[in-house]
PDB file of N, H, CA, C and O in Angstrom:
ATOM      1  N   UNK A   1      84.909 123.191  88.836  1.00  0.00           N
ATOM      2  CA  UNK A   1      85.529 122.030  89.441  1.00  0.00           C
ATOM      3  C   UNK A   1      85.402 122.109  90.949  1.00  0.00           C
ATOM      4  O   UNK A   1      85.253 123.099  91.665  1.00  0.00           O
ATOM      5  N   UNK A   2      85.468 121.217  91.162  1.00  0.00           N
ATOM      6  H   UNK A   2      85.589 120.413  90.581  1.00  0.00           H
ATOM      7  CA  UNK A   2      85.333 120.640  92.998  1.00  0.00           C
ATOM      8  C   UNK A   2      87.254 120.845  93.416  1.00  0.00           C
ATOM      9  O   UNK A   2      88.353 120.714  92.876  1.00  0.00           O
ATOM     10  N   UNK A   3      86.673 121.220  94.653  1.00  0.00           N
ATOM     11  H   UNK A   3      85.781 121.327  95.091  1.00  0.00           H
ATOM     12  CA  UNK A   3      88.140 121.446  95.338  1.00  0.00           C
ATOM     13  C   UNK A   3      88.214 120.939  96.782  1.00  0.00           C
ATOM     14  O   UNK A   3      87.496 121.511  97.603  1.00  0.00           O
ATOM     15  N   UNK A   4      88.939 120.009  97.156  1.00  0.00           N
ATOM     16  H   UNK A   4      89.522 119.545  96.489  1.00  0.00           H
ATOM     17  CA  UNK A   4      89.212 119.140  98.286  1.00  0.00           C
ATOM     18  C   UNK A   4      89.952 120.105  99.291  1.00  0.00           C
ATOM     19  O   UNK A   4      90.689 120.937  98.762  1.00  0.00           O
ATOM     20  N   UNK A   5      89.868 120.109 100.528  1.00  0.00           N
ATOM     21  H   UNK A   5      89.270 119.433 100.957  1.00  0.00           H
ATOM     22  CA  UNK A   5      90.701 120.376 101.568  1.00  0.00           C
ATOM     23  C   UNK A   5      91.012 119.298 102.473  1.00  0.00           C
ATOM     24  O   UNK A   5      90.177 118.433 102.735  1.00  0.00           O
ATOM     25  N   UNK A   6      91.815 119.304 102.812  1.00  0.00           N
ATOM     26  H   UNK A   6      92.494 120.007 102.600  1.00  0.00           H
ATOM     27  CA  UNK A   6      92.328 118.066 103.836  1.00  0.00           C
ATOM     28  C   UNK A   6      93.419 118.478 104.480  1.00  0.00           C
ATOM     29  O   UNK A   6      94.518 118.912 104.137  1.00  0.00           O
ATOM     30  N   UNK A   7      92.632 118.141 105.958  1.00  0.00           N
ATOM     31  H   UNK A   7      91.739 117.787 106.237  1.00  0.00           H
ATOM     32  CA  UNK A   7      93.035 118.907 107.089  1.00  0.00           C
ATOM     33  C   UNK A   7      93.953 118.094 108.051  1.00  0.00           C
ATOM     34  O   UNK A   7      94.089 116.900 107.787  1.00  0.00           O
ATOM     35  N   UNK A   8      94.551 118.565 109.054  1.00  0.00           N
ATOM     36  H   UNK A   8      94.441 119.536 109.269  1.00  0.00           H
ATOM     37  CA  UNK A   8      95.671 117.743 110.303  1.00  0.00           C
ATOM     38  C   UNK A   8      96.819 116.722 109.379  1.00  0.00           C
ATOM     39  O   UNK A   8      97.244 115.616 109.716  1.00  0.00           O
ATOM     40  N   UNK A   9      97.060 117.305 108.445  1.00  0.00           N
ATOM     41  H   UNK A   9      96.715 118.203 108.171  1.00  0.00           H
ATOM     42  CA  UNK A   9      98.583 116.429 107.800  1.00  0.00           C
ATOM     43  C   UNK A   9      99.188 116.788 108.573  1.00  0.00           C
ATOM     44  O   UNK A   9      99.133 117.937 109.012  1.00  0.00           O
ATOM     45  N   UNK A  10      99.907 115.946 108.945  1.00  0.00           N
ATOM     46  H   UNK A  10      99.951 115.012 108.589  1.00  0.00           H
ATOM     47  CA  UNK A  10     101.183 116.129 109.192  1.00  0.00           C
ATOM     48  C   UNK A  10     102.212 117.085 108.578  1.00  0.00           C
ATOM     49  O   UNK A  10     102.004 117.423 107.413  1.00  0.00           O
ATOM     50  N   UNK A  11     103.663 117.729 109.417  1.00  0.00           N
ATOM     51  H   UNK A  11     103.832 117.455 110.364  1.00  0.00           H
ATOM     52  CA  UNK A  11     104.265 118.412 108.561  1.00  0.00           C
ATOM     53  C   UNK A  11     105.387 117.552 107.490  1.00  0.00           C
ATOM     54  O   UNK A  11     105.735 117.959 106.382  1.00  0.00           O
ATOM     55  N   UNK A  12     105.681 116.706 107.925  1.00  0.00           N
ATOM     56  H   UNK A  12     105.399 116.375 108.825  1.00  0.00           H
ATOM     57  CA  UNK A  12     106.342 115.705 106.807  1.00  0.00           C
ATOM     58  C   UNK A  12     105.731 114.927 105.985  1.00  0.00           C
ATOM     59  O   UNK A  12     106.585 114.505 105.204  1.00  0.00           O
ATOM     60  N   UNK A  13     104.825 114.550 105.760  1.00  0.00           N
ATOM     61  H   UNK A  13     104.132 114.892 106.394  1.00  0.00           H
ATOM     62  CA  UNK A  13     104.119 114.125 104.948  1.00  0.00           C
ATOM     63  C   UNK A  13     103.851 115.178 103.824  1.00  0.00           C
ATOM     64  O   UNK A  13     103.965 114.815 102.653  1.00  0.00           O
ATOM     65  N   UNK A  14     103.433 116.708 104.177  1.00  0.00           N
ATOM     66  H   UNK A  14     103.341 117.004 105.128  1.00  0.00           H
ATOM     67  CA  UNK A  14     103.164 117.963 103.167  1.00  0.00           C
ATOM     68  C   UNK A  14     104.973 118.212 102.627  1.00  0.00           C
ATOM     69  O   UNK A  14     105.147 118.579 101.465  1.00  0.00           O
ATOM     70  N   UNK A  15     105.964 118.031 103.355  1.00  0.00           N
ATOM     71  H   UNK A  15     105.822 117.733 104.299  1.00  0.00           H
ATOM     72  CA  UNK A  15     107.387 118.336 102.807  1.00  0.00           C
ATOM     73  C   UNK A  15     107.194 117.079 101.851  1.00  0.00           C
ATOM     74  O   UNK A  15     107.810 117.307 100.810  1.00  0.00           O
ATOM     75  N   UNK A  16     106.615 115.927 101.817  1.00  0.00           N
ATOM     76  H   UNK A  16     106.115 115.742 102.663  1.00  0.00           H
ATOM     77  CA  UNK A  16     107.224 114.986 101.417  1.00  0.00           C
ATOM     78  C   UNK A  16     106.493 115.057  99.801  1.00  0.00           C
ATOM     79  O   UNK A  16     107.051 114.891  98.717  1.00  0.00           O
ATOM     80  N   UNK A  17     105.367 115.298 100.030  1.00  0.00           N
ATOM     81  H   UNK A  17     104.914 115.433 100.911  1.00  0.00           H
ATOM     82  CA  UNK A  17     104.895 116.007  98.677  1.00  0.00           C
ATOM     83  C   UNK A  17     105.345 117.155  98.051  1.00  0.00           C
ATOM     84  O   UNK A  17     105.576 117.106  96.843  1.00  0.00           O
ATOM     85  N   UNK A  18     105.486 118.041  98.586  1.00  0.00           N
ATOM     86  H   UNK A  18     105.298 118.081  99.567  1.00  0.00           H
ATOM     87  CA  UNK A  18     106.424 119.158  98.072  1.00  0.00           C
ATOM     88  C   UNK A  18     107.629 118.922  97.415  1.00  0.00           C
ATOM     89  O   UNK A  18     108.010 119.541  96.421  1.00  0.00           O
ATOM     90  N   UNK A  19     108.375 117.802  98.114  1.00  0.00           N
ATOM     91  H   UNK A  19     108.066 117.299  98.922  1.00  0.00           H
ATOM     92  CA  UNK A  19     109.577 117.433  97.781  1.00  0.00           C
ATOM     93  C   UNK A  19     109.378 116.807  96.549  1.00  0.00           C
ATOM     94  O   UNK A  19     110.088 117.101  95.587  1.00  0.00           O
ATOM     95  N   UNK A  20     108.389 115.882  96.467  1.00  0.00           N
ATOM     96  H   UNK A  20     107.812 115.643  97.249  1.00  0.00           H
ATOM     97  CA  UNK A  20     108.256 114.776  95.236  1.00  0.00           C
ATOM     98  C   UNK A  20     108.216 115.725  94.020  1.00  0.00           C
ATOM     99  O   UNK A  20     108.945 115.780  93.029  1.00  0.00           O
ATOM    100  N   UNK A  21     107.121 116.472  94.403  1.00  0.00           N
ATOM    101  H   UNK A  21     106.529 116.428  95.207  1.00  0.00           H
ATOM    102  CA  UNK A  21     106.358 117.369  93.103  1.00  0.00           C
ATOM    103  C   UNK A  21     107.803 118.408  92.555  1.00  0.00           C
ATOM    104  O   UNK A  21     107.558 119.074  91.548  1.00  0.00           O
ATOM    105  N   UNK A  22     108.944 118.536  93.027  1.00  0.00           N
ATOM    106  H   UNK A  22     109.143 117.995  93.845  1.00  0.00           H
ATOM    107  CA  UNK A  22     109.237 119.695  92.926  1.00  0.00           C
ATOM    108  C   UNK A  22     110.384 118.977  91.834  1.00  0.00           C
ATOM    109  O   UNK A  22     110.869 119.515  90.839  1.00  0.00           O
ATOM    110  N   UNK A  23     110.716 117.247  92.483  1.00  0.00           N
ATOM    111  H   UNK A  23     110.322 116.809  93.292  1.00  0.00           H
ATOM    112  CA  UNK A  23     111.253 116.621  91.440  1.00  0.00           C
ATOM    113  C   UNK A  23     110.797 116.162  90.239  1.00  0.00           C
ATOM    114  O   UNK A  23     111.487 115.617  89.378  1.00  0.00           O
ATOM    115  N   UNK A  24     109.136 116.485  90.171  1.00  0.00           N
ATOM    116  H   UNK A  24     108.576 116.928  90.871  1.00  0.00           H
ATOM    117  CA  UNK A  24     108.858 116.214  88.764  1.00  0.00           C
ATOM    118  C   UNK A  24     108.375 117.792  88.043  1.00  0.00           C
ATOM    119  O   UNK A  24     107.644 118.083  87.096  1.00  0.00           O
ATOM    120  N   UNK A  25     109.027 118.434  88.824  1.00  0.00           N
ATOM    121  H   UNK A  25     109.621 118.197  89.593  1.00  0.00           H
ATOM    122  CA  UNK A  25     108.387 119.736  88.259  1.00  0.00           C
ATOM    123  C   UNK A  25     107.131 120.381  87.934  1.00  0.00           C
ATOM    124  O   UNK A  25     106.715 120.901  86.898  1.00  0.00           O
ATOM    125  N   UNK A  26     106.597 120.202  89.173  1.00  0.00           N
ATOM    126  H   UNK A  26     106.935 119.780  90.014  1.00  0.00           H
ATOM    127  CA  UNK A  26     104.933 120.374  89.651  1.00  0.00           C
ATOM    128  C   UNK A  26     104.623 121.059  90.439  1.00  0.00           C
ATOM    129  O   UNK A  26     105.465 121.733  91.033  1.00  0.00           O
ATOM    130  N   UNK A  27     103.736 121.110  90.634  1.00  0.00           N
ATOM    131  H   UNK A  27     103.052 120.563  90.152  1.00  0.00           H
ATOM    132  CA  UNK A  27     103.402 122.437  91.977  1.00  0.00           C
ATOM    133  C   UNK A  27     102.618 121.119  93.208  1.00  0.00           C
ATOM    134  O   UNK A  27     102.184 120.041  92.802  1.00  0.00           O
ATOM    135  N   UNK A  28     102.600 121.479  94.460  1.00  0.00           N
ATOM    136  H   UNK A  28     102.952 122.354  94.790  1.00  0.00           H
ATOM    137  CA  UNK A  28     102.212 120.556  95.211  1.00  0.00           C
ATOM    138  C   UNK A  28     100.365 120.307  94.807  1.00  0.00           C
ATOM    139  O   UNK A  28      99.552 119.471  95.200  1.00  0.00           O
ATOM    140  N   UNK A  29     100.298 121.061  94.194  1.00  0.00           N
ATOM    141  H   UNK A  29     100.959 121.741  93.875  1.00  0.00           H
ATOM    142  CA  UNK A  29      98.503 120.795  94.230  1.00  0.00           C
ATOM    143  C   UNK A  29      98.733 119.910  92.976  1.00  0.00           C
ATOM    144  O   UNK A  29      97.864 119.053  92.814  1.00  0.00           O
ATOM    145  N   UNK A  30      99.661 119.943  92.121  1.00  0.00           N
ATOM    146  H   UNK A  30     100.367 120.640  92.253  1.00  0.00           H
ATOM    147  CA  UNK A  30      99.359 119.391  90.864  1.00  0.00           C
ATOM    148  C   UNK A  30      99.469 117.651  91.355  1.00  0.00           C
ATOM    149  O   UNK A  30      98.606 116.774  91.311  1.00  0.00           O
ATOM    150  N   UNK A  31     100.792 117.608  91.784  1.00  0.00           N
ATOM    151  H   UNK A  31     101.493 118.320  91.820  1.00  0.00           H
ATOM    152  CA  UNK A  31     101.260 116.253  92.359  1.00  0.00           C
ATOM    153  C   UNK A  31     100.161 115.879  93.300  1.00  0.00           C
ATOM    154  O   UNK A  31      99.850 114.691  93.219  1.00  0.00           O
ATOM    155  N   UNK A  32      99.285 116.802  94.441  1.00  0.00           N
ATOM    156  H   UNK A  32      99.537 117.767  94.507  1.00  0.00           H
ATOM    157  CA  UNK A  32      98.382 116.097  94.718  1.00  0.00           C
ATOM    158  C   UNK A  32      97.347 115.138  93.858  1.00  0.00           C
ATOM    159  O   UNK A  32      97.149 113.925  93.778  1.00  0.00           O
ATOM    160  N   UNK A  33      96.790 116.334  93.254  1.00  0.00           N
ATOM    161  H   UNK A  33      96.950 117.319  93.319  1.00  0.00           H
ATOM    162  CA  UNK A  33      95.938 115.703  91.865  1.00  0.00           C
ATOM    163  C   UNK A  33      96.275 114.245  90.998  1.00  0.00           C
ATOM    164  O   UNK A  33      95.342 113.467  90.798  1.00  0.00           O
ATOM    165  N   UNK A  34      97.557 113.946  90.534  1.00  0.00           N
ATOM    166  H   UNK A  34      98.315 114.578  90.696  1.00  0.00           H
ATOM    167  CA  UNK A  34      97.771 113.415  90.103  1.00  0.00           C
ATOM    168  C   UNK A  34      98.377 111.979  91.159  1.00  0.00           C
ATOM    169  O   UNK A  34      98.575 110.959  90.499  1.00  0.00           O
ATOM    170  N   UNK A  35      98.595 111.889  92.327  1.00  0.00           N
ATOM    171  H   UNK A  35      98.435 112.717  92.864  1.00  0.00           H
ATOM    172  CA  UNK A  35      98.087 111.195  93.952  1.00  0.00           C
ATOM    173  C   UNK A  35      97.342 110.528  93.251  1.00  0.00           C
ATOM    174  O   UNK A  35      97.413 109.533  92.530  1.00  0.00           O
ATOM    175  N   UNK A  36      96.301 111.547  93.724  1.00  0.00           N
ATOM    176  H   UNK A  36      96.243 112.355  94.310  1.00  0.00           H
ATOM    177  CA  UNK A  36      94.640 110.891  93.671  1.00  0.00           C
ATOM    178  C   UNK A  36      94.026 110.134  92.489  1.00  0.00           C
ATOM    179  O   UNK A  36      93.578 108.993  92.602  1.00  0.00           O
ATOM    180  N   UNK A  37      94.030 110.612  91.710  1.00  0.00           N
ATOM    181  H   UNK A  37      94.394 111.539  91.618  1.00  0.00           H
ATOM    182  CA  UNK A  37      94.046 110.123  90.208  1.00  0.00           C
ATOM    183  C   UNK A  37      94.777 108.558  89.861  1.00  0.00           C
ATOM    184  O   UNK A  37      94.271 107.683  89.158  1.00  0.00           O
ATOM    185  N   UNK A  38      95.970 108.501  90.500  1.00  0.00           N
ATOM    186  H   UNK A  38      96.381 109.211  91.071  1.00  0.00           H
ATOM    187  CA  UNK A  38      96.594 107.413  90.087  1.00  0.00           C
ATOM    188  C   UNK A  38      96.226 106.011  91.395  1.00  0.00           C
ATOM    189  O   UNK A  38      96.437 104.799  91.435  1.00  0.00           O
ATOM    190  N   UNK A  39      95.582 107.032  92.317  1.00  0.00           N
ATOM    191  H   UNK A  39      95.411 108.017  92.284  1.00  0.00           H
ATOM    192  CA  UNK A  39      95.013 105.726  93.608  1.00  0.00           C
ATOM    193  C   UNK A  39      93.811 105.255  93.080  1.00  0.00           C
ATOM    194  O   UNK A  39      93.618 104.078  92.772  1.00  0.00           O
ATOM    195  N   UNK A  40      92.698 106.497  92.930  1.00  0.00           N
ATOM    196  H   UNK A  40      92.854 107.453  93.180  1.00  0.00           H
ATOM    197  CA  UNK A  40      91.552 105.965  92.476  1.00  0.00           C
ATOM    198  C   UNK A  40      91.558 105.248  91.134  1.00  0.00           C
ATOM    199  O   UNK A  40      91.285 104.081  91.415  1.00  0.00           O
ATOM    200  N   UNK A  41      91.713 105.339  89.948  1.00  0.00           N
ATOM    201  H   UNK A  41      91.935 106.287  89.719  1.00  0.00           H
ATOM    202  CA  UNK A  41      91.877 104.917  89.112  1.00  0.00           C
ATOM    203  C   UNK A  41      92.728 103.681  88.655  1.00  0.00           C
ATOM    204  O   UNK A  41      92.590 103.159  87.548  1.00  0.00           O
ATOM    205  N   UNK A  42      93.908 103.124  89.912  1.00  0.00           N
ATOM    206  H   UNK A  42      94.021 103.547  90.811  1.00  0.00           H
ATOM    207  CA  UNK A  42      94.724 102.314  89.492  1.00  0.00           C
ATOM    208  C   UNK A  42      95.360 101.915  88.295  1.00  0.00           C
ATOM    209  O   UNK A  42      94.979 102.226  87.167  1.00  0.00           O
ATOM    210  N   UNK A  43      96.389 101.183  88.585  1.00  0.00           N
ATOM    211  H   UNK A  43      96.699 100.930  89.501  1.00  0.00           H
ATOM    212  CA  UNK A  43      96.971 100.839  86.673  1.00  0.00           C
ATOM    213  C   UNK A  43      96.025  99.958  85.616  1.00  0.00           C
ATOM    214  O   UNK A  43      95.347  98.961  85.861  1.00  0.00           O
ATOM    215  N   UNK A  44      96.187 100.570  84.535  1.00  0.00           N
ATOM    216  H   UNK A  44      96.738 101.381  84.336  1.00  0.00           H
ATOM    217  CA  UNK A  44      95.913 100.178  83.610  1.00  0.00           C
ATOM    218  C   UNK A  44      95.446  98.851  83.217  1.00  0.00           C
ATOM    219  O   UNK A  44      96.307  98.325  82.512  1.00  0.00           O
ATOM    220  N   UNK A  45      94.246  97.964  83.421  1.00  0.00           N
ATOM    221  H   UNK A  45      93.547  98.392  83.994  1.00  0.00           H
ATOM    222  CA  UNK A  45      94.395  96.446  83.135  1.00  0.00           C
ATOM    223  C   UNK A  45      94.532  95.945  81.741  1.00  0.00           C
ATOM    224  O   UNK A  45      93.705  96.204  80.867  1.00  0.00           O
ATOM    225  N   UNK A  46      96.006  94.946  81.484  1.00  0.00           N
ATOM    226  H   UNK A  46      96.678  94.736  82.194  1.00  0.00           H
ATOM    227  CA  UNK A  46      96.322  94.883  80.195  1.00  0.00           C
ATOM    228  C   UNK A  46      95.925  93.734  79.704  1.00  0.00           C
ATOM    229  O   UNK A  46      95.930  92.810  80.517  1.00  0.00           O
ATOM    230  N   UNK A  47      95.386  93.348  78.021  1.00  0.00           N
ATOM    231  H   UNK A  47      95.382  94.098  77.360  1.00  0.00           H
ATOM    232  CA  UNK A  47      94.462  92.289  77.809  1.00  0.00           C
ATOM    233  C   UNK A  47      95.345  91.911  77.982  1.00  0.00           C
ATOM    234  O   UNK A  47      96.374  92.517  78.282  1.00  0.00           O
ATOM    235  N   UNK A  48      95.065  89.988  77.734  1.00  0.00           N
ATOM    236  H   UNK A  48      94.229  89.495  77.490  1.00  0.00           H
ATOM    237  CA  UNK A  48      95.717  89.492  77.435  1.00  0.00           C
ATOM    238  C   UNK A  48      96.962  89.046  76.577  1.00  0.00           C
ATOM    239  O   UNK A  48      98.011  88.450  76.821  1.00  0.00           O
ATOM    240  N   UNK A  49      96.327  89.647  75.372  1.00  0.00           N
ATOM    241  H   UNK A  49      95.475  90.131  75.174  1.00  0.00           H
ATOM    242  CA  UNK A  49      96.967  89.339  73.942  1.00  0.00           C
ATOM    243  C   UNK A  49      98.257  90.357  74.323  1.00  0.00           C
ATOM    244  O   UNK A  49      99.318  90.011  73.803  1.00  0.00           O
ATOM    245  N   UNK A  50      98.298  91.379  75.032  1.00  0.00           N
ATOM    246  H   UNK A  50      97.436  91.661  75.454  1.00  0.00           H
ATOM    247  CA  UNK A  50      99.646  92.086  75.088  1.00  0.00           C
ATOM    248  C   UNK A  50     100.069  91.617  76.166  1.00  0.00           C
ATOM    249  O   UNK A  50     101.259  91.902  76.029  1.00  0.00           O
ATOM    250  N   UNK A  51     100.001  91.093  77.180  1.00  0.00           N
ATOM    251  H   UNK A  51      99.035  90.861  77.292  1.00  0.00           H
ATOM    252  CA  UNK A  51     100.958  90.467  78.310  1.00  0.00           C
ATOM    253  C   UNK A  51     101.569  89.261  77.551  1.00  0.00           C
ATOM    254  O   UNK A  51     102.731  88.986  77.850  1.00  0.00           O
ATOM    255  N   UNK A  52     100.885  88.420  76.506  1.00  0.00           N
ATOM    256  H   UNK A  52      99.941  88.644  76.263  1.00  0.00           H
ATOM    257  CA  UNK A  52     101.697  87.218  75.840  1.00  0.00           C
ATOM    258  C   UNK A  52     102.857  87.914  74.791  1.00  0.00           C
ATOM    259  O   UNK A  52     104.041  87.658  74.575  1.00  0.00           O
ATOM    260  N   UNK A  53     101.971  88.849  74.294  1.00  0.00           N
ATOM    261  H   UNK A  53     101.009  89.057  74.470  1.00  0.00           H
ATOM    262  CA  UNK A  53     103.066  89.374  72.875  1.00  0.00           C
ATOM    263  C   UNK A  53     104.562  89.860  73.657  1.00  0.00           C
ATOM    264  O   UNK A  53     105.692  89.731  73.188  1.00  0.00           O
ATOM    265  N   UNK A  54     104.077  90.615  75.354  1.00  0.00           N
ATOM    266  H   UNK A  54     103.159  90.720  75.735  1.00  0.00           H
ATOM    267  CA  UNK A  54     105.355  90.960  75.829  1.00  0.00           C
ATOM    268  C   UNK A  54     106.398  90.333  76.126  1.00  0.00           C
ATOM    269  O   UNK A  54     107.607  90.559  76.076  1.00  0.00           O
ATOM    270  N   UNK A  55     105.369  89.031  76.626  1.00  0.00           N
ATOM    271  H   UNK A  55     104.387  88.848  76.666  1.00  0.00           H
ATOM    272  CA  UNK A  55     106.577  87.914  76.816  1.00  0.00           C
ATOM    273  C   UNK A  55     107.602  87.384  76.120  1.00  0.00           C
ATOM    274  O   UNK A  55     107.376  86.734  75.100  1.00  0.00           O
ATOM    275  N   UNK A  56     109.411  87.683  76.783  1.00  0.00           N
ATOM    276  H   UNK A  56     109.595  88.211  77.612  1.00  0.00           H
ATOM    277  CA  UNK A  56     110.116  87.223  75.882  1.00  0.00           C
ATOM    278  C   UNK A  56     110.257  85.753  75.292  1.00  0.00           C
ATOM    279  O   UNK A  56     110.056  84.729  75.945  1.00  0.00           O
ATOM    280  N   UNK A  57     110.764  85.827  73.489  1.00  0.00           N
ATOM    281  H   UNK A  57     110.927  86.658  72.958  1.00  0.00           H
ATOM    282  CA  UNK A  57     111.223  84.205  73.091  1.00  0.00           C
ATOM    283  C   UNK A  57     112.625  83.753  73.671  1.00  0.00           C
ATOM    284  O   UNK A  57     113.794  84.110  73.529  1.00  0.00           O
ATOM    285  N   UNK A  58     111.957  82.823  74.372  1.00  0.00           N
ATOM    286  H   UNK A  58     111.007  82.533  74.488  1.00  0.00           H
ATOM    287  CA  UNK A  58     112.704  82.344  75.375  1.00  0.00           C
ATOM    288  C   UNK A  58     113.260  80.956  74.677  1.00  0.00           C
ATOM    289  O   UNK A  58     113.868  80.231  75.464  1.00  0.00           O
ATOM    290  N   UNK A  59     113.166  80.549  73.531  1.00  0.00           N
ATOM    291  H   UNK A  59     112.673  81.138  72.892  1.00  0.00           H
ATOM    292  CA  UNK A  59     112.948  79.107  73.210  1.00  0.00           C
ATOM    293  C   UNK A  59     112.607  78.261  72.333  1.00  0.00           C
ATOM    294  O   UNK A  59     112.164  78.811  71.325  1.00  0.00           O
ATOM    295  N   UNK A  60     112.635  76.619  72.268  1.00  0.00           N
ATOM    296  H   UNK A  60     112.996  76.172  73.087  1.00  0.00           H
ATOM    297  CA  UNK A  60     111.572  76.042  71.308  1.00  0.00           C
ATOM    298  C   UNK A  60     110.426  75.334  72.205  1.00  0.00           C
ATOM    299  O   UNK A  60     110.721  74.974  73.344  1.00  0.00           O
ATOM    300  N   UNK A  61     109.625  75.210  71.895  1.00  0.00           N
ATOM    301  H   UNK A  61     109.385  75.503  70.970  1.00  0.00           H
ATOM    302  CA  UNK A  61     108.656  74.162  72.178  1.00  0.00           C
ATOM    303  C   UNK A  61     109.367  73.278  73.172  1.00  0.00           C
ATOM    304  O   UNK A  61     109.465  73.276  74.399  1.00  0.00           O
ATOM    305  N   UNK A  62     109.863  72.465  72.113  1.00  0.00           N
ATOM    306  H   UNK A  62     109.783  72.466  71.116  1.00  0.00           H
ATOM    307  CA  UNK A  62     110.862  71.404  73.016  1.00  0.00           C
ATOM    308  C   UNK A  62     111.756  71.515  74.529  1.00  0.00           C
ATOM    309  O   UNK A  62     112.253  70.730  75.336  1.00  0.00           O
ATOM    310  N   UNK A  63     111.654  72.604  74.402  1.00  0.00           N
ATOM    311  H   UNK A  63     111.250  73.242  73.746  1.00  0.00           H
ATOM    312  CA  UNK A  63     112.761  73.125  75.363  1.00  0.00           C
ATOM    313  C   UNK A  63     112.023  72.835  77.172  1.00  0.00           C
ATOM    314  O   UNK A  63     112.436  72.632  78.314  1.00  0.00           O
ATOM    315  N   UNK A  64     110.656  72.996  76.398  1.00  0.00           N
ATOM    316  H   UNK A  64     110.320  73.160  75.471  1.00  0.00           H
ATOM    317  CA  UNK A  64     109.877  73.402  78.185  1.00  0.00           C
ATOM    318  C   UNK A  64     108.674  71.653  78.264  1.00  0.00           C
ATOM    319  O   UNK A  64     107.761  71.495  79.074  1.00  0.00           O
ATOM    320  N   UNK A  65     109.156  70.506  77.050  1.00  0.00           N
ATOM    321  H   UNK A  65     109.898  70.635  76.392  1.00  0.00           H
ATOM    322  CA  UNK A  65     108.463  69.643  77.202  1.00  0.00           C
ATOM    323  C   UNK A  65     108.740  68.581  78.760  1.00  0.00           C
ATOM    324  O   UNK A  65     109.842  68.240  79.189  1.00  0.00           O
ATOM    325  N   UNK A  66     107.418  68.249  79.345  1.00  0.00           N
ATOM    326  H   UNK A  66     106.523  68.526  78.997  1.00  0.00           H
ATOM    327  CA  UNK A  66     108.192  67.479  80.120  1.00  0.00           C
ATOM    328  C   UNK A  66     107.973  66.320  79.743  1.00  0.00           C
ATOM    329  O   UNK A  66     107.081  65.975  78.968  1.00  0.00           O
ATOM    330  N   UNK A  67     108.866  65.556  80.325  1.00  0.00           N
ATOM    331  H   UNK A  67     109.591  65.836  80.954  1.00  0.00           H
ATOM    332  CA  UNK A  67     108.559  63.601  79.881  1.00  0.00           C
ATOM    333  C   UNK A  67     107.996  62.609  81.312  1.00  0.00           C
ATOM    334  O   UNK A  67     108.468  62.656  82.448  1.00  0.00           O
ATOM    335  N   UNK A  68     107.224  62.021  80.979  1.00  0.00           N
ATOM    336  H   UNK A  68     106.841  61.983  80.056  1.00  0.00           H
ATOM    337  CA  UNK A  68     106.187  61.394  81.817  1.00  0.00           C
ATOM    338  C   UNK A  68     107.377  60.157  82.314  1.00  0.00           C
ATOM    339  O   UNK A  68     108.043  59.496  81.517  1.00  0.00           O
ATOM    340  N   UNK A  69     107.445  60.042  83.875  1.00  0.00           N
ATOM    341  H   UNK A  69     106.904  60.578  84.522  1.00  0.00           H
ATOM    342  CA  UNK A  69     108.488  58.805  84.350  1.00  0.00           C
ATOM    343  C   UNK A  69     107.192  58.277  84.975  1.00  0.00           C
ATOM    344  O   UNK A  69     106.285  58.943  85.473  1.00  0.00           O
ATOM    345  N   UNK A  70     107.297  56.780  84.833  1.00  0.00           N
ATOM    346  H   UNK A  70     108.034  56.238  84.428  1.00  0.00           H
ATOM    347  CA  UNK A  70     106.464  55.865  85.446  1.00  0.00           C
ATOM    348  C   UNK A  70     107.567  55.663  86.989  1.00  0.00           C
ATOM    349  O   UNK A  70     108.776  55.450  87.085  1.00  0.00           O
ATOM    350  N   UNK A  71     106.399  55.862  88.111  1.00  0.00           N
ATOM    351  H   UNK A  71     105.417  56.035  88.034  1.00  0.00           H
ATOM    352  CA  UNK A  71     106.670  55.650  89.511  1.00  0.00           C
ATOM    353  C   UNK A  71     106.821  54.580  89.681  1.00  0.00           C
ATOM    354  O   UNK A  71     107.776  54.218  90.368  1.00  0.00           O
ATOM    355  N   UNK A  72     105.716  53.420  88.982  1.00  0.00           N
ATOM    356  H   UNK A  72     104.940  53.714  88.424  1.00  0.00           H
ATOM    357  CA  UNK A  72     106.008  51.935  89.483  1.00  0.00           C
ATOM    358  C   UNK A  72     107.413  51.673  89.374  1.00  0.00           C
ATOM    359  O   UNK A  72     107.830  52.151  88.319  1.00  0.00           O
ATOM    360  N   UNK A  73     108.283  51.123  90.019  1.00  0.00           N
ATOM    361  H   UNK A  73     107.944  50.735  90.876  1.00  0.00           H
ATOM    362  CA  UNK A  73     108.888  50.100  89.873  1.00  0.00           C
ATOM    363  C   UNK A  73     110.164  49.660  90.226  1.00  0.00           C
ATOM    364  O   UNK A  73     110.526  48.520  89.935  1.00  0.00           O
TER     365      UNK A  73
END
């Protein structure tokens, strides 16, 4: 495996990882790793069919119909 160094952090920025990792019970290299991983890779894109299924029933049909008003007059 490939191994990154990265140099002139700051010292709060390295506490601030330390700090994170130590609340998920990680070691700072791990929480780095998993940083990087979750920047490059971004979230998950979800089809469609599960963003509708998530959506709550909110309703009937009827509920969200609108009714057409004539402007003339």
């Amino acid at each position: 495996m490939a191994q990154l160094i990265v140099r002139k952090l700051p010292d709060e920025l390295v506490e601030a990882l330390k700090q994170q990792a130590s609340r998920r019970n990680r070691s700072a290299e791990q929480e780095h790793r998993e940083i990087l991983r979750a920047a490059l890779h971004g979230p998950r894109r979800r089809r469609l069919a599960e963003v509708l299924a998530a959506m709550p029933d909110v309703g009937e049909d009827s509920d969200f119909r609108r009714e057409q008003q004539d402007r003339r007059g």
